[in-house]
C-alpha positions as CSV (number, residue, x, y, z in Angstrom):
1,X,-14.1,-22.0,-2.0
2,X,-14.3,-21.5,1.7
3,X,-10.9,-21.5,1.9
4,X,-10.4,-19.4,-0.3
5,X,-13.0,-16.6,1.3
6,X,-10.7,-17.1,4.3
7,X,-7.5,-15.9,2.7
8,X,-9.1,-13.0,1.3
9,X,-9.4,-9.3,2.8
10,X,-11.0,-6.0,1.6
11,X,-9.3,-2.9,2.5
12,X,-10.4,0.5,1.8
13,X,-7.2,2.9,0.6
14,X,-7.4,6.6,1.6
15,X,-4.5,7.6,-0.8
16,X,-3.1,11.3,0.7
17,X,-3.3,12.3,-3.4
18,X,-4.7,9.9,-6.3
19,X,-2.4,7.5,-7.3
20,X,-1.6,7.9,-11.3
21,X,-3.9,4.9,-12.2
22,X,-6.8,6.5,-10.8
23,X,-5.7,10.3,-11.0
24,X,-9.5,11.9,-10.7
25,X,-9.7,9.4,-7.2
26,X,-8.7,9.6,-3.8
27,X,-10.3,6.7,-2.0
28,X,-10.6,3.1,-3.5
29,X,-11.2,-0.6,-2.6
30,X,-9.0,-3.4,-2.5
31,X,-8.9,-7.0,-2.4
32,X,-5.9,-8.7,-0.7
33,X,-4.9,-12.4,-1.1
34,X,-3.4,-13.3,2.2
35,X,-1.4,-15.9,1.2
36,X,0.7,-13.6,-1.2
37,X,1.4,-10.9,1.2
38,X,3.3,-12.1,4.6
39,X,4.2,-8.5,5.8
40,X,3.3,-5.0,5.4
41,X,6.0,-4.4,2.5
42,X,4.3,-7.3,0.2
43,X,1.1,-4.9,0.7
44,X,3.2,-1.8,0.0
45,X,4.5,-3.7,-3.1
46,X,0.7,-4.7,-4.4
47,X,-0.6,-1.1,-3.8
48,X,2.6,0.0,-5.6
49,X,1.9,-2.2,-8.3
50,X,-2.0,-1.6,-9.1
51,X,-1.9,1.8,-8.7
52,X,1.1,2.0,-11.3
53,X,3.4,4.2,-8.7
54,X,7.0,4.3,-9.7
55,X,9.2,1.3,-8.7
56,X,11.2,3.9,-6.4
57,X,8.0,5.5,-5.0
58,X,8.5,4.9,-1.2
59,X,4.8,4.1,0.5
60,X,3.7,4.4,3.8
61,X,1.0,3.0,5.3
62,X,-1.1,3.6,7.8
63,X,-4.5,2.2,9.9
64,X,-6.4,4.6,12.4
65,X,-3.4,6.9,12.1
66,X,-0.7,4.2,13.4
67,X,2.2,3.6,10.9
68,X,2.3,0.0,10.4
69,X,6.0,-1.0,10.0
70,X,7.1,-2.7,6.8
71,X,8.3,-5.3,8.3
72,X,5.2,-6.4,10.5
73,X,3.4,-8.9,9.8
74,X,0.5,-8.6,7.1
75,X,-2.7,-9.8,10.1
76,X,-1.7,-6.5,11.8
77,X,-4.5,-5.6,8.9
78,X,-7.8,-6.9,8.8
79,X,-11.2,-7.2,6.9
80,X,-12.3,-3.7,6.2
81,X,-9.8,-1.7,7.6
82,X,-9.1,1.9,6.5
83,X,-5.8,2.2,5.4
84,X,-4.3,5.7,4.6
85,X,-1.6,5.4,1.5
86,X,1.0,7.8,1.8
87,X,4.0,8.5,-0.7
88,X,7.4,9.9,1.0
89,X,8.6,12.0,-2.2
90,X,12.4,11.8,-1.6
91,X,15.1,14.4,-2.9
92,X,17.5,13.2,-5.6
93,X,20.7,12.1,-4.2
94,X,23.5,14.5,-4.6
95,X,26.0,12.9,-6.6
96,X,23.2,11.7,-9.2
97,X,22.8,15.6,-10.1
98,X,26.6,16.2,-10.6
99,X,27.1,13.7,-13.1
């Protein structure tokens, strides 16, 4: 059991506008298994995934207003951290539109 307290963070996600899962809220909790996530994009992918955004919703994250890469590590977080959700809303590519 011990172990398994030691794998485990809680985050608190300051999403920039509610996520459609939760559309009335803002600001949540979440538990994160460390061994499933090795870098920031497993995280991305989880918050992604809970909060039912679209599978081509692009996430940011972001901890005391300091992006954290995708590719950094996941223990750049840690216990309790504040981390601000933010979704880049991308413009539909060109050719899509002409077909």
């Amino acid at each position: 059991m011990a172990a398994l307290r030691d794998s485990l963070i809680r985050l608190r996600l300051l999403f920039d506008y509610p996520p459609p899962a939760v559309a009335g809220c803002r600001m949540c909790w979440l538990l994160v298994d460390l061994n499933a996530c090795r870098v920031v994009a497993d995280l991305e992918g989880l918050i992604r995934d809970k909060f039912e955004f679209s599978r081509g919703s692009i996430l940011s994250l972001f901890v005391e207003d300091c992006y954290l890469p995708h590719t950094e590590s996941i223990l750049v977080v840690r216990d309790n951290d504040s981390v601000r959700c933010a979704r880049i809303l991308t413009q539909p590519r060109l050719e899509l539109l002409l077909i």
